[in-house]
Structure formats: structure tokens, C-alpha cells
N, C-alpha and C positions, 0 to 999 in steps of 0.2 A: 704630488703636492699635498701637504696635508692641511686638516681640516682652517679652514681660516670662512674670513666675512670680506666681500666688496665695499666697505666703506667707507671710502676717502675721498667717493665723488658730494657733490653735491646738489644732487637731483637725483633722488630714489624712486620717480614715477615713471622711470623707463626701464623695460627690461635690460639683460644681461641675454646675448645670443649668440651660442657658442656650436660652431660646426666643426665636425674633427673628420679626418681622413688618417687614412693608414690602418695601423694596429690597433684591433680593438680595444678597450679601456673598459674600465671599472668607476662608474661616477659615483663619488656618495655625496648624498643631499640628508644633511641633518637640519635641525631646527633653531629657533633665533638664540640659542642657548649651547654653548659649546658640549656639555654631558646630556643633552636629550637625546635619542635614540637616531641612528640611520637608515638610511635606504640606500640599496646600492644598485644604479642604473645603469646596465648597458652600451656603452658609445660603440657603434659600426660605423666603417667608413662611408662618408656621405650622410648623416644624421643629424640631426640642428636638436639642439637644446634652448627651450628658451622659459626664464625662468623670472618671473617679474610679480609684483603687487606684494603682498604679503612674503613671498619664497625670496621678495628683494635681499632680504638680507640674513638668510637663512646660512647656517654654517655648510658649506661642501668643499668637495679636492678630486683627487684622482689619485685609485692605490699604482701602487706598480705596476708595469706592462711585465706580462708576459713573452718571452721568447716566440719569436716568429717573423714571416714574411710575407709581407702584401703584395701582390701580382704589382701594383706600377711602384710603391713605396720602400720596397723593402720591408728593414729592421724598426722603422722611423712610427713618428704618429706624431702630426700635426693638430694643433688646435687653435683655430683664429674664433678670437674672443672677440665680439663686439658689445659697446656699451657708448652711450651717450654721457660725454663725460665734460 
């Protein structure tokens, strides 16, 4: 998924809390400006991201997965997003 913003809610005082399973991933968290620099974080299965206040509405994505297998998931890689919406 590439670089994009969450906002279409209408309440920005709540975080964004995203816990993923399966195949590891690649988060990038850029800044409130699409051409400012990135970071690129880590996701393991079982890991909570949660990214709120100022990082509300910060540009991020996820690059492509990599090739492989997870002991209970396979090829796969889930990410259940929560948000107060």
C-alpha cells in the first residue's frame, strides 16, 4: 500500500492501532507532507502499532512482502486496523 494519509474520519484525537500477524512487513511512516523523508518500521507477527497525536496524520504504507512462510499463516499477512471512526 502506498504512501497515503487517514483522513476521512472526523475525529483526529484518537489513535490508529494496527496489529498484524503472519509475514513480516516493512512499515513506512513519513511526515504530514508527502516528499518529507521516511522511516521504515519493522512489523512481526504479533506486534501492535499505534500511532496517534501529532503522527495522526502523518503520511505511511506498507512496501511489498517478501516471499515466505509462517508456522500457523502460511504465504499471508494480516493487518486488522483499528480506529475510532
Amino acid at each position: 500500500m502506498s504512501l497515503h494519509q487517514d483522513s476521512d474520519e472526523r475525529d483526529f484525537t484518537q489513535p490508529i492501532v494496527t496489529l498484524s500477524l503472519g509475514l513480516p512487513a516493512r512499515f513506512i511512516l513519513g511526515g504530514l507532507q508527502r516528499e518529507l523523508p521516511t522511516q521504515k518500521i519493522r512489523l512481526m507477527h504479533g506486534d501492535v502499532l499505534v500511532f496517534g497525536g501529532p503522527a495522526r496524520l502523518c503520511f505511511h504504507g506498507i512496501m511489498p512482502l517478501a516471499d515466505g512462510l509462517h508456522p500457523l499463516l502460511g504465504s499471508r499477512r494480516i493487518s486488522l486496523t483499528f480506529r475510532h471512526a
